[in-house]
Every structure is written in C-alpha cells, then in structure tokens.
N, C-alpha and C positions, 0 to 999 in steps of 0.2 A: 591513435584511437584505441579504448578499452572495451573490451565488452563486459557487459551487466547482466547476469544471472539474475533475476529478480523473482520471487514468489511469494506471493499473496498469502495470507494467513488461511488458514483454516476457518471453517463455517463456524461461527458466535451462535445463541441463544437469540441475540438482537438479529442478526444475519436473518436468519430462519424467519425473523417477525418484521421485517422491511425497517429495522428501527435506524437512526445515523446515530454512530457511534463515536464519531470521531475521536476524542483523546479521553475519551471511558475507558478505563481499563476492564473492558468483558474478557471472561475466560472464553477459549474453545467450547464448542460442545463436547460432553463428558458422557457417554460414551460418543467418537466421532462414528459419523456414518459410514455406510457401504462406499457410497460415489467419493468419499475424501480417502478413505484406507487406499482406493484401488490407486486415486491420484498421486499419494504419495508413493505407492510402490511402483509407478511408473515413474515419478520425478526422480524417486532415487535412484532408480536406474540409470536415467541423464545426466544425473550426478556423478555415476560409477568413474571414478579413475580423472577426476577435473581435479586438478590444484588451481586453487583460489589465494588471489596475491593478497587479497582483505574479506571477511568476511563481515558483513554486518547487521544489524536487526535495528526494528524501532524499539522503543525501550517500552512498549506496550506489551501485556501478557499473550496478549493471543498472537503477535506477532515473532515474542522472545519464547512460547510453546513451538511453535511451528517451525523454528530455527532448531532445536532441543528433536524436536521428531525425525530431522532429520541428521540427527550424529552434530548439531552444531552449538553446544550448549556454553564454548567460549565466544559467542559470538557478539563482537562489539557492539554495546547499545549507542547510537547515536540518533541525539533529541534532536536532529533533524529530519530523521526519517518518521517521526510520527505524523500520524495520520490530522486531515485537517481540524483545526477547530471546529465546530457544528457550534460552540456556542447555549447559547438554549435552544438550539436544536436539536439537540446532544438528548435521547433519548424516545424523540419525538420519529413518525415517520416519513420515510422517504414521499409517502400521499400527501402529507399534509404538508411538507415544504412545497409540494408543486402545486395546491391548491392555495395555497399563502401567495403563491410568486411564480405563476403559472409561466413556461420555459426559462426562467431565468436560471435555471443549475445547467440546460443546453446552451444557452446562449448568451450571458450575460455573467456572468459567476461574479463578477466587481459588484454588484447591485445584489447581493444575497448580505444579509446581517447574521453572519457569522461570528466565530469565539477571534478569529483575524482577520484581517483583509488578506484578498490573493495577493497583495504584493510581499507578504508580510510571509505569506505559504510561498511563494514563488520563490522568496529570494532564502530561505530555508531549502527548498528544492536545490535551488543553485548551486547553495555549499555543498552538499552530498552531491550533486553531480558532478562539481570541479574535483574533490575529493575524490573520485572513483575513476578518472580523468588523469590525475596526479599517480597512481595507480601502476607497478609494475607486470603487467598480466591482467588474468576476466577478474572480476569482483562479484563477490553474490550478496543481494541483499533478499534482507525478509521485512516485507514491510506491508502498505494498504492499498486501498484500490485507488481512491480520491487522488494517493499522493504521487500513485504511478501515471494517472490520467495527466494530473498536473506535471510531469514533468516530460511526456508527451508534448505537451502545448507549450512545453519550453524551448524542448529543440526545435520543433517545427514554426517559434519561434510565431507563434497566434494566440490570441488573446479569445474573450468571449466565454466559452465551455467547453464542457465534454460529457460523454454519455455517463448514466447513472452507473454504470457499471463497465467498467474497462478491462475486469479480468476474473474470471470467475475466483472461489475459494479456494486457495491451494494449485492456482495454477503456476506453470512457470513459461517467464517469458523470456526471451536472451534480446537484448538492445546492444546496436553499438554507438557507443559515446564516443 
C-alpha cells in the first residue's frame, strides 16, 4: 500500500461563481484570498520534511499553479489527472446542471451528458491510481475535486455519485492506496 498526498487546486474565478470547469484551463484567483494563503500555510507545514517517491499534477493551470505555490514546479503533468469533462457543461453552472438532471451528479453520474463517459473518467482514474500503487514511498498529487471524488467511488469500489464537492480549494487529503 502507498499513500497519496492529494490537494485540490486553489479557488478559480469560475470557483467563486458555482461555474464547472472541467478541462478549461481557468487561472487561480489573482490576488488569492485570505482563507487559501492561511490553507497553504498550514498545508506546507504538513509538507515540512515529507519526501515524495513521485510528485504529480494535472496538466491544468490552476492545478500545475497550486503545485508551483507550494515549492513544486517540476511536478509531473499527467493527462490523467485532469479534471472531468463537463463537456458543454464546461462553463455552465453547477444550478443549472441540477435543474437540467435534477440528482443525477449524486446518484446517477453514467446518465449525465458529459465531454466523457464515467467509464472513460474512471478508467483514466485507474491509471493514476495503479501508477501511484507502482510507487516506491507517499506520492503527492495536485489535482480537482470531481476527479478525487471519482477515485473515491473507485476504491470503495461503487458506482452511482458523489457529492458536488468532495474537498474544498486548497485542501489536502492523505488516502491510502
């Protein structure tokens, strides 16, 4: 078993306005706020003195910023760590997906007309998780919320959904794989 350092990108522009962003490449907000400065200063803290066997990021800006925030600016892009397709959703907000397809993002996510299908997100999920698995030592990734939800619902190994939001901006989670 590896453990997984995982953190969520920083607050987006779209963030702030409920918009799904999925594989947009949004910047961070410019200047970032009070409640993310304080988060990263306590994340790097939990970082102090961690050797990481891989380090990785999504190849998205706001996700390859927030790796760069915290001292990690060689950190591997892998296109499997981007965030899901939204699709033409991509833009659009989180109200109005649910008002299009009222519980289907909690409980149905195969029945959403997205830029993929979850099997298509899943088995993307999969490679980065066998990948981190393969792994000598923790691995830290910088990556999205969608995509950490979804790999959630991989090891546990259920189908269906998950909640709209699985980890706030900037947070950090440790899994063990």
């Amino acid at each position: 078993m590896v453990e997984l350092w995982f953190i969520r990108h920083f607050r987006t522009p779209w963030n702030s306005q409920g918009r799904l962003q999925g594989q947009r490449d949004i910047a961070l907000d410019n200047p970032m706020g009070p409640q993310d400065l304080a988060m990263l200063a306590a994340n790097r803290q939990a970082l102090t003195d961690q050797d990481f066997a891989l380090v990785l990021t999504s190849p998205l800006s706001r996700a390859r910023q927030t790796a760069e925030l915290y001292g990690f600016p060689g950190a591997e892009a892998d296109p499997d760590l981007a965030e899901i397709a939204f699709g033409d959703w991509e833009g659009r907000t989180w109200d109005e997906l649910e008002a299009a397809h009222p519980g289907a993002w909690q409980n149905a996510l195969h029945t959403l007309p997205l830029g993929e299908s979850m099997d298509e997100f899943s088995t993307r999920i999969a490679r980065v998780r066998d990948r981190i698995r393969g792994a000598q030592g923790p691995v830290l990734a910088f990556g999205h919320g969608a995509w950490l939800g979804g790999l959630q619902l991989l090891q546990e190994g259920r189908q269906g959904g998950m909640p709209r939001q699985t980890l706030a901006n900037g947070a950090l989670i440790r899994l063990t794989l």
